[in-house]
C-alpha positions in Angstrom: 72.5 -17.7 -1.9 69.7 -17.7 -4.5 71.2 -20.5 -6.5 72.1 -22.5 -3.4 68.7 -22.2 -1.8 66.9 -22.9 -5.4 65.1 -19.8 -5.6 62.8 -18.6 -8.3 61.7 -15.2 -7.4 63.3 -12.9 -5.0 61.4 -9.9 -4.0 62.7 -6.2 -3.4 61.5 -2.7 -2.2 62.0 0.2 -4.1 63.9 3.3 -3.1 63.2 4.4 0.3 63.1 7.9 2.3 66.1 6.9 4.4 68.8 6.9 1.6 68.8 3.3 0.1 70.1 3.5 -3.1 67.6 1.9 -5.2 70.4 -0.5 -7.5 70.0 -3.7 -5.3 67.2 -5.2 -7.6 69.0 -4.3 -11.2 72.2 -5.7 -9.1 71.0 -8.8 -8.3 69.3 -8.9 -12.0 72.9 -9.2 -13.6 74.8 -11.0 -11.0 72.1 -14.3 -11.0 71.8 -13.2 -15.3 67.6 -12.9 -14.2 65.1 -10.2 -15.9 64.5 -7.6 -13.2 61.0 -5.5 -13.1 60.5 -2.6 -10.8 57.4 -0.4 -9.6 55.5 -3.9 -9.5 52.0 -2.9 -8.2 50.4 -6.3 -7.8 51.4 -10.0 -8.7 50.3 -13.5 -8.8 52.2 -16.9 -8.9 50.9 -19.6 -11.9 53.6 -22.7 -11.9 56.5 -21.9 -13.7 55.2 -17.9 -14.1 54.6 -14.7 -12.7 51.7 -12.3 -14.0 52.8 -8.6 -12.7 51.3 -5.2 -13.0 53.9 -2.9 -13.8 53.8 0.7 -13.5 56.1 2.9 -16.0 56.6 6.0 -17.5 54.3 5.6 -20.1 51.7 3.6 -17.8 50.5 0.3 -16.5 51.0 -2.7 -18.1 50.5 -6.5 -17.3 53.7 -8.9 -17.8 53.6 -12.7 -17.7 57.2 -13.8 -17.3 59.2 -17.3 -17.2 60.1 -17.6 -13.7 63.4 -17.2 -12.1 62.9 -13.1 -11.9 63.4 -10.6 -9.7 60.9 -7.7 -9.1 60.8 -4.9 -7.1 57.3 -3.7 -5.4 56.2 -0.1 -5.7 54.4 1.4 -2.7 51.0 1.7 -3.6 48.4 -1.1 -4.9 47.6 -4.2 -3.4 51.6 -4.0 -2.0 51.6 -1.0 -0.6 52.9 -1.7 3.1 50.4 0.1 5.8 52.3 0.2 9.0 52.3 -2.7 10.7 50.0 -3.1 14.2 51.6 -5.0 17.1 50.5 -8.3 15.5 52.1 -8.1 12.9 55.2 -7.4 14.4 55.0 -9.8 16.7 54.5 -12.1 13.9 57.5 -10.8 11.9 59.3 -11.0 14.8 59.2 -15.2 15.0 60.2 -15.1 11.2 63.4 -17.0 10.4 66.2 -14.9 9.5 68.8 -16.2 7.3 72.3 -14.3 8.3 75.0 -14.7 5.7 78.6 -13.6 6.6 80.2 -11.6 3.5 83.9 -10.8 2.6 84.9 -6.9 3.4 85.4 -5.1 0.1 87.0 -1.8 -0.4 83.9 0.6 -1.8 84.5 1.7 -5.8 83.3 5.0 -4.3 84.1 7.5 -2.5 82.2 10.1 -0.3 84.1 13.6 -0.4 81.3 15.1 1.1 78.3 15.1 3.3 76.5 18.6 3.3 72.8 19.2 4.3 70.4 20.4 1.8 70.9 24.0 0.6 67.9 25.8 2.2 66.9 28.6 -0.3 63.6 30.1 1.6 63.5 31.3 5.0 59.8 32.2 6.5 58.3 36.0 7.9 56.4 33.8 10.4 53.2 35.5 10.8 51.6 34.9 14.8 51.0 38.2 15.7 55.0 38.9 15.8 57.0 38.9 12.6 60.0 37.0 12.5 63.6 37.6 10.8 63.8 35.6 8.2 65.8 32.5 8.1 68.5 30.8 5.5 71.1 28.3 5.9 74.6 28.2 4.9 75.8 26.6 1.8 78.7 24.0 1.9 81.0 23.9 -0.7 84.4 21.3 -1.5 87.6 21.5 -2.1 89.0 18.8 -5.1 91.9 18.4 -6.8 91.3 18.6 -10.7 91.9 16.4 -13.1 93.6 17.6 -16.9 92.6 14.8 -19.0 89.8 15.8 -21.4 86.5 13.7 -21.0 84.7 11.6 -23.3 80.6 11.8 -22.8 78.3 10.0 -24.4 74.3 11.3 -23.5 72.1 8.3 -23.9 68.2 9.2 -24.8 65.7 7.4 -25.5 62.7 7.5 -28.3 63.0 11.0 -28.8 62.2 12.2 -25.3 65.2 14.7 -24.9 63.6 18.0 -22.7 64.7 16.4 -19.3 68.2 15.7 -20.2 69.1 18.8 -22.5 67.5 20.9 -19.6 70.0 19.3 -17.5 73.1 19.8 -19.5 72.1 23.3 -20.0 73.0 24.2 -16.6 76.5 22.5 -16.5 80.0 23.4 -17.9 81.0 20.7 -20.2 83.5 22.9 -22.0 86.7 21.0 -22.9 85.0 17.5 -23.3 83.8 15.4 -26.6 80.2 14.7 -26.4 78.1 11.9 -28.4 74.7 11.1 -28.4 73.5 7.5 -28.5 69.8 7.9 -29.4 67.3 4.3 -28.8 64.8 4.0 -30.9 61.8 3.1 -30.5 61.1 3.0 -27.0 62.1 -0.9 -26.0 60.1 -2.6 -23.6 62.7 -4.1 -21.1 66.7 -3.5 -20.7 68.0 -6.7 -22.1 66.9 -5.3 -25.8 69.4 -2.8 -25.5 71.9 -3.7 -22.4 74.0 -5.9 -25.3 73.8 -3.1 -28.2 74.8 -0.6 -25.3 77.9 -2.8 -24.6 78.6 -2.8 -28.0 78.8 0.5 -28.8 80.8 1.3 -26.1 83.5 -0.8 -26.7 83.3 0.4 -30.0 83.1 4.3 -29.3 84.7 4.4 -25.7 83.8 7.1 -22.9 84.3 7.9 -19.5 80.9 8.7 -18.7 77.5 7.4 -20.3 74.9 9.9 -19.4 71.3 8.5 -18.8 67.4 10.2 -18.6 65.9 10.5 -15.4 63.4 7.9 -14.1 63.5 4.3 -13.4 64.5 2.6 -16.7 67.1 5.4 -16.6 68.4 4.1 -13.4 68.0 0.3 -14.6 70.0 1.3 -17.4 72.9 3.1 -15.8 73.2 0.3 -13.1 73.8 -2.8 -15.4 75.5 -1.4 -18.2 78.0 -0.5 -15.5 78.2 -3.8 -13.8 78.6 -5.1 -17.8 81.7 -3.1 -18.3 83.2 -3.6 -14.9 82.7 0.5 -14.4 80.6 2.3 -11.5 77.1 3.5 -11.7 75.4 6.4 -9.3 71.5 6.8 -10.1 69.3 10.1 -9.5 72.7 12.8 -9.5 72.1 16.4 -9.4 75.2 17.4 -11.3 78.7 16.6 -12.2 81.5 18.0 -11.7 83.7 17.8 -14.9 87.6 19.2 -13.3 87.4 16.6 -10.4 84.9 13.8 -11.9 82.6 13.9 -9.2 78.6 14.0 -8.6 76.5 15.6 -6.6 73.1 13.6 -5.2 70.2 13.7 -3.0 70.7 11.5 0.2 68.6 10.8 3.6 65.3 11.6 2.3 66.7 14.5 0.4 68.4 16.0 3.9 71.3 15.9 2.8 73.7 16.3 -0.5 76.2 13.8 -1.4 79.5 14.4 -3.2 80.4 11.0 -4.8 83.8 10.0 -6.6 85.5 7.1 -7.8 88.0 6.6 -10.1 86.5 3.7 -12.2 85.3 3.8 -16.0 83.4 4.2 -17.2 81.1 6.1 -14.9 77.6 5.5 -15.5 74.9 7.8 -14.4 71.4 8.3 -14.6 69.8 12.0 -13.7 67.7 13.1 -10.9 64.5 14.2 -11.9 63.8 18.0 -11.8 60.6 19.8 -11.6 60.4 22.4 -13.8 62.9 21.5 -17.2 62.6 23.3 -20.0 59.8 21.3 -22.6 61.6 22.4 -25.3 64.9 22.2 -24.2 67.5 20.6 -26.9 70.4 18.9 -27.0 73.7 20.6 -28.1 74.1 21.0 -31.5 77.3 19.3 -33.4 77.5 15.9 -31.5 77.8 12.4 -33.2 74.7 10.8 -33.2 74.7 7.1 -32.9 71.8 5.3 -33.3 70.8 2.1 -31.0 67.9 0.2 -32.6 66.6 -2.1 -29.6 66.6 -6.3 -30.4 63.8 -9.1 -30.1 61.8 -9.5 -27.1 63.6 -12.6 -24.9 62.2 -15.8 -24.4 61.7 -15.5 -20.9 58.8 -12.5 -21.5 55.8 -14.5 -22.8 53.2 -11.5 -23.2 52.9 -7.7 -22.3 49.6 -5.8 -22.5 48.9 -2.1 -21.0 46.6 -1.8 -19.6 46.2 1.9 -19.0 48.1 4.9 -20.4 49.7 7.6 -18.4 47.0 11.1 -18.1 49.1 14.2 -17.2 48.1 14.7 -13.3 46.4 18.0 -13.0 48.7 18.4 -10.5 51.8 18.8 -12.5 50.0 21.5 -14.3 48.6 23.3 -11.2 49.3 27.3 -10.7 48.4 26.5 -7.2 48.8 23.7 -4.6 47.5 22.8 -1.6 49.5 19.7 0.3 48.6 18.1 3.1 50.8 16.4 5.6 48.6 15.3 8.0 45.0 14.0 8.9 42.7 11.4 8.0 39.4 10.0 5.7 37.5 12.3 8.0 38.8 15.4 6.8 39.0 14.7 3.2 35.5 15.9 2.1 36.8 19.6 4.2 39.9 19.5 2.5 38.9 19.2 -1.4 36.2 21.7 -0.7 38.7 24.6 0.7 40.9 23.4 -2.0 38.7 24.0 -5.0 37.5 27.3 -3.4 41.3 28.3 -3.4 41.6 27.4 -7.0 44.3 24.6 -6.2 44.6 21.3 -6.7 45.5 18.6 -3.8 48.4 16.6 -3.2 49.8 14.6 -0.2 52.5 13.9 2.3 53.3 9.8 2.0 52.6 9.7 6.1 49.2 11.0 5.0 48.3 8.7 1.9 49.4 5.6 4.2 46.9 7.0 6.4 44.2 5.7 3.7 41.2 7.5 2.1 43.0 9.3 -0.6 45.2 8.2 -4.1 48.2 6.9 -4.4 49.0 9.0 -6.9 48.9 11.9 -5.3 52.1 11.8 -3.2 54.0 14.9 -3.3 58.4 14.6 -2.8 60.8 12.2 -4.0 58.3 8.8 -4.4 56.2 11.3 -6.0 55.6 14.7 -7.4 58.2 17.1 -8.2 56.5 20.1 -8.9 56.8 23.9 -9.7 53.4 25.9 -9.2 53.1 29.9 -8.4 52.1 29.4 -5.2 51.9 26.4 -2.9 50.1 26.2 0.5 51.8 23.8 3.0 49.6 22.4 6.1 49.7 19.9 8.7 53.7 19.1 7.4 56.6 19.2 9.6 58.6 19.7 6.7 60.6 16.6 6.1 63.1 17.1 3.8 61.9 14.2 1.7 58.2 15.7 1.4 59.8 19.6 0.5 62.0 18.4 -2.3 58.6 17.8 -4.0 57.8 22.2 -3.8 61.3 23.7 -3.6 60.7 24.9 -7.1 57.6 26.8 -6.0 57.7 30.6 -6.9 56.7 31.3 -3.5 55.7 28.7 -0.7 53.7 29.5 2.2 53.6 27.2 5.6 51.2 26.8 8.0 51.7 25.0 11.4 50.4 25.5 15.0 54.4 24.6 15.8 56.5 27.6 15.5 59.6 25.3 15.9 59.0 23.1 13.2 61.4 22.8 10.0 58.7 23.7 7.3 59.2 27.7 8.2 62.4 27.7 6.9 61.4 26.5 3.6 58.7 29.0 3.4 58.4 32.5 2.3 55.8 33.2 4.4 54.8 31.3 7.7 51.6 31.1 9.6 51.5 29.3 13.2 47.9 28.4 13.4 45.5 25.6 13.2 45.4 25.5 9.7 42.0 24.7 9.1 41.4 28.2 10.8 43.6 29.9 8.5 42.4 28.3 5.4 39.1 29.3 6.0 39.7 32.7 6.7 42.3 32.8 3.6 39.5 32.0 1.5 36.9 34.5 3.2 39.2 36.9 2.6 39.7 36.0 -0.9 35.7 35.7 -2.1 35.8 39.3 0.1 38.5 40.7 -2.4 36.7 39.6 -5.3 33.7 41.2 -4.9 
């Protein structure tokens, strides 16, 4: 469709709440042979160009790029998208839709499994009653191994291996041949390293390339695979070595999916996880194989950051206050009770679309993933998607005037209140205690 209709930039969303798989922009990147960028903040249009603002890992830089391209917008900036009023969805409403009709493929993968979330907490509500606490049950299937040993091959990149030795700590690869494929330096786009990547592997064969966490991981994972003719799943949990399958996040993080397929190579890229070990290492005794990225392409006429990534105070936080709901009007009440707690803020996505606070401070799966001693919860119905930012809190305490909602049973302690009431006594009773 894009060649037919003489298109020169085609414009995606990032990964949503609702379970979208975040691949369609690297997809459509290799099958029209277009650079791809992601988390584009802000763009403009000059001619034959496009100047984007790109957030990364490492911070925000500005791109001018040879136009055709395909970019996907990140939820925050001059794109973030408020929710739309009844004009504007009356207007989008008269908007042409093109409908194309597409031949029914059989799916390289296969879902064994659809499980909700493993609940670990369940609440002592506190409302004058106490309440028996709550858990949920834990699913668990059934596969038929396979007895073929496996080849790995763990990619990192410049150096950065915590995230991904943290992860392979925790799983059995017993029985399989590991390698590590180590890029360095840090390249600026895929296509330095999609060909060398290709290369290696038809050179040192395995059945599954192993990626780091975060976008450039998933980028990566995603058209290397489609390069090879393999299958790629972005963002797993874990894998399953006897019956070659994966275990991931779906529906906003409601619900775990068990993912097989039977073609190679496998491709993934990891989940990240709050709370890896910062001096985690890789396993001693692999073959190392070095990936030296190539020149820059043609089509990327100049790159600039423009701002370096500062550790949010956040991610470093013994305590944490998030708020799910609200407006501007109670910020100023919020970030006082807050610093009187000794915690620092952080916020729902319903509540940062609300306006009035950062971007940046979105707690869950667009956002933080974090791991303080104690986190307060307030004004959240406990969306699955929002929680997967604090399941790794030590201990987690909810509060909610509804003593129905979901949050209580991911709390280990409950309070059904207004929870500016509560807050405000909580930190009476804390000046009271220090005195």
């Amino acid at each position: 469709m894009a060649a037919s209709e003489s298109l020169d930039l085609i414009i995606t969303g990032c990964q949503s709440s609702e379970g979208q798989n975040g691949q369609t922009p690297f997809l459509l990147a290799e099958m029209l042979g277009w650079p791809c960028f992601t988390q584009v903040e802000r763009f403009t249009l000059d001619a034959l160009f496009i100047t984007l603002e790109q957030r990364t890992e490492h911070g925000l830089r500005c791109c001018r790029v040879r136009l055709p391209a395909v970019i996907a917008v990140r939820q925050c900036g001059e794109v973030a998208l408020p929710v739309p009023g009844m004009r504007q969805r009356m207007a989008a409403g008269k908007a042409e839709i093109i409908r194309k009709t597409v031949a029914a493929e059989m799916p390289a993968m296969q879902c064994l499994q659809l499980a909700r979330a493993e609940q670990r907490r369940g609440a002592t509500l506190i409302d004058g009653q106490t309440g028996s606490r709550k858990s949920s049950k834990a699913m668990a299937g059934l596969f038929t191994p396979k007895d073929a040993a496996m080849n790995i091959a763990i990619v990192t990149i410049n150096q950065e291996n915590a995230a991904i030795a943290s992860w392979l700590a925790a799983q059995d690869f017993s029985g399989c041949t590991l390698a590590h494929w180590q890029i360095e330096p840090q390249p600026v786009v895929a296509e330095q390293v999609l060909d060398a990547l290709v290369e290696q592997w038809q050179r040192t064969p395995a059945d599954v390339v192993l990626f780091p966490p975060g976008t450039f991981g998933d980028e990566l994972s995603t058209r290397l695979a489609w390069r090879l003719h393999g299958a790629s799943i972005c963002q797993v949990t874990s894998l399953d070595i006897p019956t070659v399958s994966v275990r991931k996040s779906h529906w906003g993080n409601a619900l775990t999916a068990t993912l097989q397929t039977e073609k190679r190579p496998l491709c993934l890229s990891l989940a990240r996880q709050a709370g890896a070990a910062k001096n985690a290492t890789l396993p001693s005794g692999m073959q190392q194989l070095n990936i030296v990225p190539g020149a820059l392409p043609d089509w990327l006429v100049s790159t600039e950051d423009l701002k370096n990534v500062t550790r949010d105070p956040l991610a470093e936080a013994r305590r944490v206050l998030v708020v799910g709901q609200g407006g501007e009007a109670d910020n100023q009440e919020i970030a006082m009770l807050a610093e009187k707690l000794g915690a620092e803020v952080g916020y729902s996505r319903a509540r940062v679309m609300n306006g009035g606070v950062d971007a940046e401070k979105v707690i869950g799966i667009s956002g933080h993933l974090l791991a303080p001693e104690v986190c307060i919860v307030v004004g959240a119905s406990g969306a699955a998607a929002l929680m997967a930012g604090v399941r790794n809190s030590k201990f987690v305490v909810a509060i909610n005037h509804d003593a129905s909602a979901a949050v209580f049973s991911q709390a280990d302690v409950g309070v059904v209140d207004d929870w500016k009431v509560v807050l405000e006594a909580l930190v009476t009773n804390i000046h009271a205690d220090c005195q």
